[in-house]
C-alpha positions as CSV (number, residue, x, y, z in Angstrom):
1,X,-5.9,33.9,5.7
2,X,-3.8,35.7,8.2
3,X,-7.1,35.6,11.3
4,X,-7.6,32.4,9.9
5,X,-4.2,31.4,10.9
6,X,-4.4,33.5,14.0
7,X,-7.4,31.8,15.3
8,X,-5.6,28.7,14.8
9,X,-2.7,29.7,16.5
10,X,-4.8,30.9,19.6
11,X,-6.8,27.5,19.9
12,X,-3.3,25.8,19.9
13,X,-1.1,27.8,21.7
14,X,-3.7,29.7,23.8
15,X,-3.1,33.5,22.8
16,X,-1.8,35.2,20.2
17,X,0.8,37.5,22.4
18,X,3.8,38.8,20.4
19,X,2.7,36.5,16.9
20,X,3.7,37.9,13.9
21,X,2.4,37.1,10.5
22,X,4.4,36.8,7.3
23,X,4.1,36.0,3.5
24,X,6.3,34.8,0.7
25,X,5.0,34.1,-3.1
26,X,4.6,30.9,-5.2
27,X,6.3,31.6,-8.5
28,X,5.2,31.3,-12.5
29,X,8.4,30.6,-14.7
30,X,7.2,32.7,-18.6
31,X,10.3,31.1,-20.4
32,X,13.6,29.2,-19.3
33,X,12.9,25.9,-17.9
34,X,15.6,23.6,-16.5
35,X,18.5,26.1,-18.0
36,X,19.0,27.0,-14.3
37,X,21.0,24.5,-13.0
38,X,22.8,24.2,-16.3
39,X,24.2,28.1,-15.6
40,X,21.2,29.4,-18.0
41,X,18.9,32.1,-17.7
42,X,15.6,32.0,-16.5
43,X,12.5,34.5,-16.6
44,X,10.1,33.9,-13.1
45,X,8.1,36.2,-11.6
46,X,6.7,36.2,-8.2
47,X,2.9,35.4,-7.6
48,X,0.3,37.2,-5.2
49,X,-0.6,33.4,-4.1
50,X,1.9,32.2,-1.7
51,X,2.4,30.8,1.9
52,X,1.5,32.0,4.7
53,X,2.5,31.9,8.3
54,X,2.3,33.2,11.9
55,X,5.3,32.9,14.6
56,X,6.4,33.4,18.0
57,X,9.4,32.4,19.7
58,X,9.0,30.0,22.7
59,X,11.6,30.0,25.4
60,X,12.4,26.5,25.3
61,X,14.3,24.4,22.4
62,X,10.8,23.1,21.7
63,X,9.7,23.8,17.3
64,X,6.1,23.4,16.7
65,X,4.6,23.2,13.4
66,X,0.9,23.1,12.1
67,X,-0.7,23.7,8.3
68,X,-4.6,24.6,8.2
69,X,-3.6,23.5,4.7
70,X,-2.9,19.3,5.9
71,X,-4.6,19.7,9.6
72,X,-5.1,16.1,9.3
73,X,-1.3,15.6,10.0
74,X,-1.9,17.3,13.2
75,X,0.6,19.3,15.1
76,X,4.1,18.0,14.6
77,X,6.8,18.5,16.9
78,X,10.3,18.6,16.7
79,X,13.3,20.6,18.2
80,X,16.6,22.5,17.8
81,X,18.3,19.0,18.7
82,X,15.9,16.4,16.3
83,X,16.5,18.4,13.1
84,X,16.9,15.0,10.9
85,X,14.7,15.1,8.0
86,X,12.1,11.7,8.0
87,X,9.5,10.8,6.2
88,X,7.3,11.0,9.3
89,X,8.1,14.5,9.5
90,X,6.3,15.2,5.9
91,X,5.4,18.6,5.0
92,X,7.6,20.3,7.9
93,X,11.0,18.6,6.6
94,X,11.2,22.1,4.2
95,X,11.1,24.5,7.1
96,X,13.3,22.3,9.7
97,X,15.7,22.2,6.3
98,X,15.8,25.9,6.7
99,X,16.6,25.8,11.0
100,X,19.3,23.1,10.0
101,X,20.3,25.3,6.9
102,X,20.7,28.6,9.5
103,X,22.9,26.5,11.7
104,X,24.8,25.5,9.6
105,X,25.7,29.0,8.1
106,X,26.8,29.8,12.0
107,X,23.3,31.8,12.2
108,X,22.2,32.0,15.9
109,X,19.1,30.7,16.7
110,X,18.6,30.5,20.3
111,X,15.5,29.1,21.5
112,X,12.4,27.4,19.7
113,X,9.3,28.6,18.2
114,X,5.2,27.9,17.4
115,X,4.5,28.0,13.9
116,X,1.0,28.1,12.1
117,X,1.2,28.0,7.9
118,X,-1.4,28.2,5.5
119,X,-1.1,28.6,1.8
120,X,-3.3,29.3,-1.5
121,X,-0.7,28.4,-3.8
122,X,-2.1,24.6,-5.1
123,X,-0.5,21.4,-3.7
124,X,1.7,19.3,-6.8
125,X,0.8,22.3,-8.9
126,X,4.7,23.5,-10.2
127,X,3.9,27.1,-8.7
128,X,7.0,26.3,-6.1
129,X,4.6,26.0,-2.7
130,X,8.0,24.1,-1.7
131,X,10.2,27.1,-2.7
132,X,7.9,29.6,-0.9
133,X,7.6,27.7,2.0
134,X,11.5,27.4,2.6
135,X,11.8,31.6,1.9
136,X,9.2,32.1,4.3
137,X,10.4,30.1,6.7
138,X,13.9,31.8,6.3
139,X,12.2,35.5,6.4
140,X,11.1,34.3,9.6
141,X,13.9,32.9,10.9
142,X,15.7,36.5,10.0
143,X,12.6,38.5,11.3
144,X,12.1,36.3,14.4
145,X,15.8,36.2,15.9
146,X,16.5,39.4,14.7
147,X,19.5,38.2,11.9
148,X,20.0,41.5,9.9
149,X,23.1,39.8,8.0
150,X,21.2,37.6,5.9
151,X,20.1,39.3,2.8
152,X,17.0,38.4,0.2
153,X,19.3,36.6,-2.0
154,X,21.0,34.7,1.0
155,X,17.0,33.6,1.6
156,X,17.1,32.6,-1.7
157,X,20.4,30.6,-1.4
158,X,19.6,29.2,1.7
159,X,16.3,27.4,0.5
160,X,18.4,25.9,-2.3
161,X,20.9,24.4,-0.4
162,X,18.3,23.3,2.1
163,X,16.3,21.3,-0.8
164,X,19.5,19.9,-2.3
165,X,21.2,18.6,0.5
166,X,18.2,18.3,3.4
167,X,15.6,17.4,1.1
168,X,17.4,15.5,-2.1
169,X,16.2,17.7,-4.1
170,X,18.8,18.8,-6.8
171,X,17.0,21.8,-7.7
172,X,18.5,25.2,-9.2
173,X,17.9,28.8,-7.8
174,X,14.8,29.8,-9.7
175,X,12.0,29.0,-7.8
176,X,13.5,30.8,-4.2
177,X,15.3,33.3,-6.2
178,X,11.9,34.3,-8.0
179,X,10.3,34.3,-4.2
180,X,12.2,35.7,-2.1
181,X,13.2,38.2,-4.6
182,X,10.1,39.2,-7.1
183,X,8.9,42.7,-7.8
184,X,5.1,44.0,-8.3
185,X,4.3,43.9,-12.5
186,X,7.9,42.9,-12.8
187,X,9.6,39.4,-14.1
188,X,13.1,38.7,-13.2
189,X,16.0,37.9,-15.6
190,X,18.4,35.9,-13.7
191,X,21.6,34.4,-14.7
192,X,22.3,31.5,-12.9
193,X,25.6,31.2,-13.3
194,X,26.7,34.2,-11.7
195,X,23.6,35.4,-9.7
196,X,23.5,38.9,-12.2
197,X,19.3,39.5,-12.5
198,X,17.4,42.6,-13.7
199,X,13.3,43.1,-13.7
200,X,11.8,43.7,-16.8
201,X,8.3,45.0,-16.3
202,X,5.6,43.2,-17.7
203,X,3.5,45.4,-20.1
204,X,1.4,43.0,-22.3
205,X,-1.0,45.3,-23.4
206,X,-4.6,43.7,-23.8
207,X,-3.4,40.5,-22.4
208,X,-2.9,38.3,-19.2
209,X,-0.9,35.4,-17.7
210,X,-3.0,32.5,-17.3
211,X,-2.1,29.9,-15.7
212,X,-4.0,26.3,-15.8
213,X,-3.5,23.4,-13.5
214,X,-3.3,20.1,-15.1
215,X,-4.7,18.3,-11.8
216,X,-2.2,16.0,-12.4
217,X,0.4,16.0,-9.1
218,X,4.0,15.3,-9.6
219,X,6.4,14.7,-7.3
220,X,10.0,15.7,-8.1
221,X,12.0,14.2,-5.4
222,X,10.7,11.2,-6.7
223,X,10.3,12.0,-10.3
224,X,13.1,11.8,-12.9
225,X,14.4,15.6,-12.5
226,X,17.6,14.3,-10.9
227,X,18.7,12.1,-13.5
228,X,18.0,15.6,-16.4
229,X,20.4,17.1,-14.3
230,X,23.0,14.5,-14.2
231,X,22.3,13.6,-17.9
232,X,23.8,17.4,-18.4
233,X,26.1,17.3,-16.1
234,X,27.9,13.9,-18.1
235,X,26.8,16.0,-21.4
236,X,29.2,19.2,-20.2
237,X,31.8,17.0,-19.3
238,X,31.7,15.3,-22.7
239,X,31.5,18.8,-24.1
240,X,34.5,20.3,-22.4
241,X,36.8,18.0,-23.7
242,X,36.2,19.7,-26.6
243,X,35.3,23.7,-25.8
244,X,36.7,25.2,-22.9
245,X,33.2,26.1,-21.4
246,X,32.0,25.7,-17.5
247,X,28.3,25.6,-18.3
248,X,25.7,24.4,-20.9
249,X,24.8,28.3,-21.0
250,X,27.7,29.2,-22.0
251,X,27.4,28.0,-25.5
252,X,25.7,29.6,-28.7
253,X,23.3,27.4,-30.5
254,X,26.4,27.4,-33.4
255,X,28.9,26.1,-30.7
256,X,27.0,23.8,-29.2
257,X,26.3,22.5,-33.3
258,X,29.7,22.5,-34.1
259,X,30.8,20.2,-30.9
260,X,27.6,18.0,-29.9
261,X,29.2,15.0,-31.3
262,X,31.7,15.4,-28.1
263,X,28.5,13.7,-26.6
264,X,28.7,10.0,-27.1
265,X,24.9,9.1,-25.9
266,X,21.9,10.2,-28.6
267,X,20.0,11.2,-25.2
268,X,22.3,13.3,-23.5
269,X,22.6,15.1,-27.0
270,X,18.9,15.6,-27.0
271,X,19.4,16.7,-23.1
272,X,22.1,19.3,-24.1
273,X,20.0,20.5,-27.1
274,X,17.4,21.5,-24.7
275,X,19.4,23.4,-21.8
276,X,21.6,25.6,-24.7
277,X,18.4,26.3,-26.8
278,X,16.4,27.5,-23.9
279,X,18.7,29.8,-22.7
280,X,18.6,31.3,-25.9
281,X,15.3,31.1,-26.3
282,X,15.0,33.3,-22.9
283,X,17.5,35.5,-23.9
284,X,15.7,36.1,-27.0
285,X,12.3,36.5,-25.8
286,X,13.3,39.0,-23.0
287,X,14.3,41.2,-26.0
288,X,11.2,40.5,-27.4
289,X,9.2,42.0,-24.3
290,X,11.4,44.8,-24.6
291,X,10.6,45.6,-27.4
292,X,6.7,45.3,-27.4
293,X,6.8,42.2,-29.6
294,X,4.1,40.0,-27.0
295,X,3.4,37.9,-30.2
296,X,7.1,36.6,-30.6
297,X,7.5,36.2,-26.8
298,X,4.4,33.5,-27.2
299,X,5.9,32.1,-30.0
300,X,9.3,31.3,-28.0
301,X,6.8,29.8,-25.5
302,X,5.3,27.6,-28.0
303,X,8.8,26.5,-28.7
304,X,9.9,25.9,-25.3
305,X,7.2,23.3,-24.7
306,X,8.1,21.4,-27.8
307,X,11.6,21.3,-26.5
308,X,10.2,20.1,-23.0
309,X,8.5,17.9,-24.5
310,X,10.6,16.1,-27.3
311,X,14.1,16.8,-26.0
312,X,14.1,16.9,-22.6
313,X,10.9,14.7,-22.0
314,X,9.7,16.2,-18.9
315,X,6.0,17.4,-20.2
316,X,3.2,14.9,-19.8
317,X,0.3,13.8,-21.7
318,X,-2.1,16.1,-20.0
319,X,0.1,19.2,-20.2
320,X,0.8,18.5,-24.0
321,X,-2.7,18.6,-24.7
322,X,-3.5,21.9,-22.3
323,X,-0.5,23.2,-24.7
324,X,-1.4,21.9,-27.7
325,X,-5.0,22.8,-27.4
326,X,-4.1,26.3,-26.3
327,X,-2.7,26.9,-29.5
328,X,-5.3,26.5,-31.6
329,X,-7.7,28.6,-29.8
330,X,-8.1,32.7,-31.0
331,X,-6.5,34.8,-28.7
332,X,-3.5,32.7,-27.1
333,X,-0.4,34.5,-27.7
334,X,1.7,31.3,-26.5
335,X,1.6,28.4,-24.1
336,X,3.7,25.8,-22.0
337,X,4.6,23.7,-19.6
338,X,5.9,25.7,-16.5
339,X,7.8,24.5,-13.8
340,X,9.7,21.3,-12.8
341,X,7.4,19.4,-14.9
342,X,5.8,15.6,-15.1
343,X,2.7,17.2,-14.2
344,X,1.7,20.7,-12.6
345,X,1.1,24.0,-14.8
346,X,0.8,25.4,-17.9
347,X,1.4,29.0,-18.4
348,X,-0.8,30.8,-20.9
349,X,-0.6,34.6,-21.9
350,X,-4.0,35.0,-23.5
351,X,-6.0,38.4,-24.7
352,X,-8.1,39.9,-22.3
353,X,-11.4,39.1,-24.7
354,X,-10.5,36.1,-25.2
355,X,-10.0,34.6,-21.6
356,X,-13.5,33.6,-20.9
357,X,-13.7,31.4,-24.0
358,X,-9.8,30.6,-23.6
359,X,-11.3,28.7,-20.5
360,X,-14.6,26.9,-21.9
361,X,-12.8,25.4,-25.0
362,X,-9.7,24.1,-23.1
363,X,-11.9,22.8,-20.5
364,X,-13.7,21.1,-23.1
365,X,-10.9,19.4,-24.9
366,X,-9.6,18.6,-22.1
367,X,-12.1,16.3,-20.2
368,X,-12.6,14.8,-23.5
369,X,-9.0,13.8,-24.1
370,X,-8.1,13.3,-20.5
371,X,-10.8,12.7,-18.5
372,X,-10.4,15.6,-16.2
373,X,-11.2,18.9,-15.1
374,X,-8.6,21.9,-15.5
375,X,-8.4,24.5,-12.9
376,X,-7.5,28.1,-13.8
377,X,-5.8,30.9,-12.7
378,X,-5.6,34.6,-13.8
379,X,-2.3,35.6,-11.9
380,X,-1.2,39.2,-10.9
381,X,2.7,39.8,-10.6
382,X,3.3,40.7,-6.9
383,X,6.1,41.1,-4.5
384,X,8.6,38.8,-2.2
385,X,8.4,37.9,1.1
386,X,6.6,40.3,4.0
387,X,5.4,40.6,7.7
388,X,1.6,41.1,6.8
């Protein structure tokens, strides 16, 4: 990838004097979905299929940006003074979110620069190509202009705020927090309400994470993520008028049973039920890994997509049957939906002699029951962000 990208960058920009190449992973989320942003806990690790890029700094205000990945688009220009996000600007509205983002902060950057991305992390997928993208394009930025203030987890800050208020995006932290941030064999327990993570290495024994791609894109800008979050965010208001709380993680499964009729809409109840039980759920599996018990961390898995799917509504037809069919097949230890959802991923942690047959049967059920062809994915836990 990285002469690939080279090449490219030569052909555009006529040498590749002073370019240097980076990397930041896509992420897999094992257990905690959409407990982030409701001050949960969450359990990502960071992939060893990311993004890509190669940089130089220009000596004008001048920011080119090309992707071998859409080279259709073309190169696309913008600079230090044009950093409005547009819809013309498509793919490159994440990293100018990150320029604007820098500014913003009172970060110096002086002068322009040629960028060249490519990325193996699938488009629509819910492996976070969006969330790599934006820590790249931050390690860059820090690498680049030579910004030795700005630590991993600001990266990881930084591409949040970008996507929430550049992008409108109301995402939580997981997906650059898991990027900029992950750890070879290791997946991170992160509490999103104060920031507090440790890694928990991944020992599964026999096993491996497999992850399949629905082939089914989603689009969570325009999707209904943002009204989940603001359904929680009416359901903790409801709720603190009754328990003094400042999160949905902050409640037990007892607490939140004991005051849930503070919630006066069946829906927001359902929405609530999901975010306090997941945490737990996380909580509870992590100690599971601990302690060598793989089979009840996939049986917490099994129950997070039934809660994705029934309380907060955010699986899909084709992900429900990847999960559902999973299950009944020898050798699955637990599947679900992963990531933002309405599409995207499944993750799967299935036994090693099982894998091969793992992938016929659920390809089979699959284009029978939805007409399409799964993609699959035997992932390997790697690091965050690097100059390659």
């Amino acid at each position: 990838m990285k002469q690939k990208l080279l090449d490219k960058f030569a052909e555009l920009f006529g040498d590749t004097e002073g370019v240097t190449a980076y990397f930041a992973p896509g992420r897999v989320n094992l257990i905690g979905e959409h407990t982030d942003y409701n001050g949960g806990h969450v359990f990502p690790c960071a992939l060893t299929i990311g993004t890509y890029a190669v940089a130089r700094k220009r000596n004008d205000r001048t920011i080119n940006f090309f992707s071998i990945n859409q080279s259709g688009k073309g190169l696309i220009t913008t600079s230090l003074d044009d950093l409005t996000p547009s819809d013309a600007a498509g793919w490159t509205n994440y990293p100018k979110g990150i320029v604007w983002a820098f500014l913003g902060r009172g970060l110096d950057i002086p002068s322009g620069f040629d960028m060249v991305i490519g990325g193996d992390i699938p488009a629509g997928s819910g492996l976070s190509s969006s969330a790599s993208l934006e820590v790249l394009t931050g390690f860059m930025l820090r690498d680049l202009f030579n910004i030795p203030d700005v630590t991993n987890i600001d990266l990881a800050l930084i591409g949040q705020y970008s996507e929430n208020n550049y992008n409108g995006m109301n995402c939580g932290i997981m997906d650059q927090f898991a990027s900029a941030m992950g750890k070879k064999d290791n997946a991170i327990l992160l509490d999103c309400a104060t920031l507090e993570y440790e890694y928990a290495p991944i020992s599964l024994k026999d096993a491996k994470i497999v992850v399949t791609n629905s082939k089914v894109k989603h689009s969570l800008v325009d999707s209904a993520y943002n009204d989940r979050r603001s359904s929680c965010e009416k359901a903790l208001e409801e709720l603190q008028t009754k328990v003094d709380i400042k999160t949905l993680g902050d409640l037990s499964e007892e607490e939140f049973e004991a005051n849930k009729d503070a919630i006066k809409d069946e829906v927001r109840v359902r929405r609530a039920h999901h975010a306090v039980y997941e945490n737990q759920r996380t909580i509870r599996a992590v100690e599971a890994l601990k302690n060598g018990d793989i089979a009840e961390f996939g049986r917490l898995m099994n129950r997070s997509h039934i809660s994705l799917r029934d309380d907060y509504e955010t699986s899909c037809p084709e992900c429900d049957v990847l999960a559902e069919e999973a299950w009944k097949i020898d050798g699955v230890i637990g599947s679900r939906i992963t990531g933002g959802g309405f599409g995207g991923c499944t993750v799967s942690i299935v036994r090693d002699d099982a894998i091969e047959n793992f992938k016929a049967a659920l390809t089979a059920a699959y284009q029978k029951k939805c007409k399409l062809t799964p993609e699959f994915y035997v992932v390997s836990i790697g690091n965050g962000p690097v100059i390659i």
